[in-house]
C-alpha positions as CSV (number, residue, x, y, z in Angstrom):
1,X,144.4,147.8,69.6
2,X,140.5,147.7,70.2
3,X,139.2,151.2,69.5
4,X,135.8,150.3,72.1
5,X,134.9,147.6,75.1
6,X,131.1,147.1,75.0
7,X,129.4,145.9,78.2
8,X,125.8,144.6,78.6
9,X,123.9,142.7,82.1
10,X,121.9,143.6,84.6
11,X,122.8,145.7,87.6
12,X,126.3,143.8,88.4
13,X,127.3,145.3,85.2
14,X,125.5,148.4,85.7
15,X,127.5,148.7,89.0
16,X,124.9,149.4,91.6
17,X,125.7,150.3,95.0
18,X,129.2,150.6,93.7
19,X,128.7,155.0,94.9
20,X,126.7,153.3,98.2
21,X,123.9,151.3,100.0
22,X,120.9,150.8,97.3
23,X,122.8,153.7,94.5
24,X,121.5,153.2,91.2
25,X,122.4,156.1,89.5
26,X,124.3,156.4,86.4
27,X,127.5,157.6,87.9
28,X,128.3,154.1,89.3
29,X,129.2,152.7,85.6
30,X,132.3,154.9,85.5
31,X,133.5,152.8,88.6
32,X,132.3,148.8,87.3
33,X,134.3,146.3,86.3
34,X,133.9,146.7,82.2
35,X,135.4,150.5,82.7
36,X,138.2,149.1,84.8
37,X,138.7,146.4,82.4
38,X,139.0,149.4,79.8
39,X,142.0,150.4,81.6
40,X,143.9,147.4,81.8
41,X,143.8,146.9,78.2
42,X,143.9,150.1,77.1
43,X,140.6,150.7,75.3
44,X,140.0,154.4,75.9
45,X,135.6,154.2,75.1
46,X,133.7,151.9,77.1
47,X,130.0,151.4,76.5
48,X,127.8,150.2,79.2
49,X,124.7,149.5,78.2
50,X,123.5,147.6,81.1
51,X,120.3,148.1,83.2
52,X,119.5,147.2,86.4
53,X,116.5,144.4,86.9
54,X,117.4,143.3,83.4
55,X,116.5,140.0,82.0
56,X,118.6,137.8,79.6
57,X,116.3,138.4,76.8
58,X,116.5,142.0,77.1
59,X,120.6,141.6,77.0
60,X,120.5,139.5,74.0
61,X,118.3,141.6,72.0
62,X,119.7,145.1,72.8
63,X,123.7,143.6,72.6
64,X,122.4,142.8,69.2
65,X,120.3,146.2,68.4
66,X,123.3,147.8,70.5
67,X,125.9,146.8,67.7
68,X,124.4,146.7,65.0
69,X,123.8,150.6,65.8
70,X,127.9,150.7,66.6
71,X,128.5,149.3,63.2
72,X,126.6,151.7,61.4
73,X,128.3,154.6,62.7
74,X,131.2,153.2,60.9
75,X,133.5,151.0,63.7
76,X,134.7,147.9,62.2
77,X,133.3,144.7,65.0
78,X,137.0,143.7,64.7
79,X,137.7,147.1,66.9
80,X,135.3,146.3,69.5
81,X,135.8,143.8,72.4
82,X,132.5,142.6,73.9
83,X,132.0,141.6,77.1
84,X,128.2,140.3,78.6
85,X,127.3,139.7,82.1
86,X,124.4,137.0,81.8
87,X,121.4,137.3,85.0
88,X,119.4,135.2,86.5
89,X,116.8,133.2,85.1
90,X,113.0,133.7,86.1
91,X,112.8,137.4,85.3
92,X,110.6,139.0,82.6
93,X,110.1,142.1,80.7
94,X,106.7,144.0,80.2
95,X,105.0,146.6,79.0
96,X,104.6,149.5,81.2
97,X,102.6,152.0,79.2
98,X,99.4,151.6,79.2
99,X,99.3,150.2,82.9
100,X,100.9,153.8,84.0
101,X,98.4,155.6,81.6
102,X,95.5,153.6,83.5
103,X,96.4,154.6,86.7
104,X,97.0,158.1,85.7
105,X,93.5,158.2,84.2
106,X,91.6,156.3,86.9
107,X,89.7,154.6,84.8
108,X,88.8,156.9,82.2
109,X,89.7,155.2,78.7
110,X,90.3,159.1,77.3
111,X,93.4,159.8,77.1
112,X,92.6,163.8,76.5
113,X,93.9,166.1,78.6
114,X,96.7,164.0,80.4
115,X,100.1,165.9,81.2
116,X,103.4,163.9,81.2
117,X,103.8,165.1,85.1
118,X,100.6,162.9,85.6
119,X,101.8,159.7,84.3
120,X,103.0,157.5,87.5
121,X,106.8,157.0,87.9
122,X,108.4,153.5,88.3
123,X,110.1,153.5,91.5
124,X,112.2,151.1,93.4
125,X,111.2,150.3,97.1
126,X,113.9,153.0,97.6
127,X,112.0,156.1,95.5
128,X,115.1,155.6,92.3
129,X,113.0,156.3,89.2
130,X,113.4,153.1,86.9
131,X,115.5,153.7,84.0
132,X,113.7,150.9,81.6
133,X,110.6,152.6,81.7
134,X,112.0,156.0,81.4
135,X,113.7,154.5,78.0
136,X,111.9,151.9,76.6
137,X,108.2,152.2,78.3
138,X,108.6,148.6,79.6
139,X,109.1,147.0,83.3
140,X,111.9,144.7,84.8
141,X,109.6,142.2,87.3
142,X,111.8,139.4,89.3
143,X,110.8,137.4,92.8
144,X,113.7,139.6,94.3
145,X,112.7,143.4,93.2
146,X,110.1,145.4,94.1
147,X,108.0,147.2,92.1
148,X,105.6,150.3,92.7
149,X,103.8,153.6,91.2
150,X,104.3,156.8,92.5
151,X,102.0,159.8,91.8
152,X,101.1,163.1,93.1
153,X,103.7,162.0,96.3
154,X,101.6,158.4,96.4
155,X,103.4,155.1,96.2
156,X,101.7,152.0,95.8
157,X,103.4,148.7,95.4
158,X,101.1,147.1,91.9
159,X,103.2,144.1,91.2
160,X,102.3,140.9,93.5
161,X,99.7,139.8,91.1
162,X,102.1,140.0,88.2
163,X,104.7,137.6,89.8
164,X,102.2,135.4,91.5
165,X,101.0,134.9,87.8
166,X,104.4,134.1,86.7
167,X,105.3,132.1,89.2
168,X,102.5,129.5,88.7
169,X,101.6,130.0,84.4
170,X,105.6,131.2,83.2
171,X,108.6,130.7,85.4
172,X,110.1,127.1,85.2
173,X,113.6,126.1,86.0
174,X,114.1,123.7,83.0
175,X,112.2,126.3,80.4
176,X,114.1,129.0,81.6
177,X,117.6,127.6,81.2
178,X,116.5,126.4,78.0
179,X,115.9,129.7,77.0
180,X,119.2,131.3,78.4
181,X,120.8,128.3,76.1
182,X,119.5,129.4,73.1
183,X,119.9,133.2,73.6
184,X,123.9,133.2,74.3
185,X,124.7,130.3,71.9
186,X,122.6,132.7,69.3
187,X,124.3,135.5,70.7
188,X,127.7,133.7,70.5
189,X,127.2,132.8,66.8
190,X,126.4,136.4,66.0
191,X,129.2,137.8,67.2
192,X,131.4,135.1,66.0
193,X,130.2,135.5,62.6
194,X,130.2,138.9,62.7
195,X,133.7,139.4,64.0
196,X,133.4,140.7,67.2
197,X,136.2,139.5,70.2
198,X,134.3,138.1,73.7
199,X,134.4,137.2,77.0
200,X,130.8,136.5,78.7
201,X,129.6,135.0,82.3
202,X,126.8,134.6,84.8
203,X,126.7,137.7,87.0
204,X,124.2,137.1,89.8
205,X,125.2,133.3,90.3
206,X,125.8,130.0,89.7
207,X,123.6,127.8,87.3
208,X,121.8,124.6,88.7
209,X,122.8,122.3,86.3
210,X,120.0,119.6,88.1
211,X,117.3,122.1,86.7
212,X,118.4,121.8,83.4
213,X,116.3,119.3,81.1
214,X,117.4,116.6,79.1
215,X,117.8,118.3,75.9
216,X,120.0,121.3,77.9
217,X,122.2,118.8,79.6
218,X,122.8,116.9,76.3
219,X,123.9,119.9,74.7
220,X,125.7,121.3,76.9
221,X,128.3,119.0,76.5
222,X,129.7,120.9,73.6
223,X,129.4,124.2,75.7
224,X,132.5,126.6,75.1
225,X,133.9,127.2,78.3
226,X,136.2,129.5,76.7
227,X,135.0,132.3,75.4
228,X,131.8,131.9,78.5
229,X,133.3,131.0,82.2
230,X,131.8,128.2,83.5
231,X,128.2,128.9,84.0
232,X,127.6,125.9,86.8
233,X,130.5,126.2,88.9
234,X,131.1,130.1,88.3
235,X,129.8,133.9,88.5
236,X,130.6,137.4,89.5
237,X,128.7,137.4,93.0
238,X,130.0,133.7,94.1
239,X,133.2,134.9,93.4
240,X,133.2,137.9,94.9
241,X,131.8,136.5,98.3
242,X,134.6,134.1,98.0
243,X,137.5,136.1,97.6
244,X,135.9,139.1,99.2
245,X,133.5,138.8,101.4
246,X,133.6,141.9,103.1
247,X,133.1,144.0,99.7
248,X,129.6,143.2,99.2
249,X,127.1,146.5,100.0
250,X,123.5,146.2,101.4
251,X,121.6,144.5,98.5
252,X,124.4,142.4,97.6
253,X,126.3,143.7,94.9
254,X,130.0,144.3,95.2
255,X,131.7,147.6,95.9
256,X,134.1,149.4,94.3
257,X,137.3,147.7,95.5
258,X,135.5,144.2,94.3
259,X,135.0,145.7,91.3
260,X,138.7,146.6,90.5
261,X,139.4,143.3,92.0
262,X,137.1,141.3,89.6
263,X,138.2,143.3,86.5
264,X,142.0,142.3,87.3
265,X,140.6,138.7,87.3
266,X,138.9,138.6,84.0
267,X,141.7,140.9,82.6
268,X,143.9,137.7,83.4
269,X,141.5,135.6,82.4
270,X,141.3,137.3,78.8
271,X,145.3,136.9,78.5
272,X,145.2,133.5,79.7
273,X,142.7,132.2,76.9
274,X,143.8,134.7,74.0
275,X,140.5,136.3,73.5
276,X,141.5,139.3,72.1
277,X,143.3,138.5,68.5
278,X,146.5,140.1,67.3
279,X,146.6,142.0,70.6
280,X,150.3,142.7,72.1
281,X,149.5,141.9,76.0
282,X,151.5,143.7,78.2
């Protein structure tokens, strides 16, 4: 019997909107799919370490830091069951500090005198306070999120310039699947090696396997579809607005009842493919 399911991904994972319309508070994770999947086999401690906004490099890293941490505290990976909900590509992670500081101090390069309460929030275009920054002093930027300041009851959106930048010097297709490639086989091998039981996925959508380059496409012919559901012809979302259509809230993420639903689905899934070892399924 695993003693712990670990979750990591972005905010399918997370379970936004799962409490309502554009909800990004913490609460939610007690109603997303790892917690359900918890209940279905059992595991009584489920830790959800995922963020909304995040990027696949931030998921690889902290799964790993994540762990690592878990196995120090004394749990043997062989009690843990891991389950990762990979994002889109063309998202990136930045620091956050000093642009807030700079704001905060209008210019001034003195940093005497400056209160906490006059350092600029990270909002999203709904006023949530963004939790990366809050933990980790860095920002989530993606074409699909907004991203402002807000001080002294000002908001200001900051961020156009940092994606027009990315769009024409960073984000390409072929790169940027190249990268995801190398991050979850990495991460694959690590918790093979290691121990740890699996399951991981694409969360936000399909993958286009036409932006791929040649060296991707080559290697993904010895891809394990096992342990990772099909990455080009599978994910959370494209599922969920097959099967369920009407369970998706205002900024697309599915509801609670999807959720359940989608839980029940890898829960078979996990059976189906024995990825949890000398477990009695019920």
């Amino acid at each position: 019997m695993k003693k712990l399911l670990y979750s990591n991904g972005c905010s399918f994972t997370f379970g936004m909107e799962i409490l309502g319309d554009n909800d990004v508070t913490l609460e939610n994770k007690q109603f997303a799919y790892s917690a359900e999947i918890g209940k279905l086999l059992n595991i009584d401690h489920v830790c959800n370490k995922s963020y909304c906004g995040a990027t696949n490099e931030f998921i690889f890293r902290k799964t790993i830091e994540n762990l690592l941490e878990i196995e120090a505290s004394g749990l043997n990976p062989k009690d843990v069951f891991v389950i990762i909900g990979w994002t889109s590509i063309c998202r990136a992670e930045l620091n956050a500090i000093n642009w807030t500081m700079d704001a905060a101090i209008k210019g001034d390069s003195k940093l005497t005198n400056i209160k906490p309460s006059d350092i600029p929030a990270f909002v999203t275009s709904f006023g949530a306070v963004i939790d990366e920054f809050s933990q980790f002093g860095t920002r989530f930027v993606s074409p699909m999120r907004q991203n402002f300041f807000q001080l002294n009851d000002k908001t200001s959106n900051f961020t156009d310039h940092v994606i027009d930048f990315l769009v024409e010097y960073v984000w390409e297709d072929s790169l940027e699947y190249e990268k995801w490639f190398v991050q979850q086989e990495a991460l694959k091998s690590f918790l093979n090696l290691r121990g740890y039981d699996f399951l991981m996925f694409n969360a936000t959508g399909k993958f286009n396997l036409d932006g791929f380059n040649s060296w991707t496409k080559n290697l993904m012919k010895t891809f394990d579809y096992k342990s990772y559901i099909d990455p080009i012809n599978f994910s959370m979302y494209d599922w969920v607005n097959e099967f369920y259509p009407n369970e998706i809230m205002e900024a697309k993420h599915p509801n609670k009842k999807a959720h359940q639903k989608f839980a029940e689905y890898l829960h078979q899934y996990i059976i189906e493919n024995t990825l949890i070892t000398n477990y009695e399924y019920c």
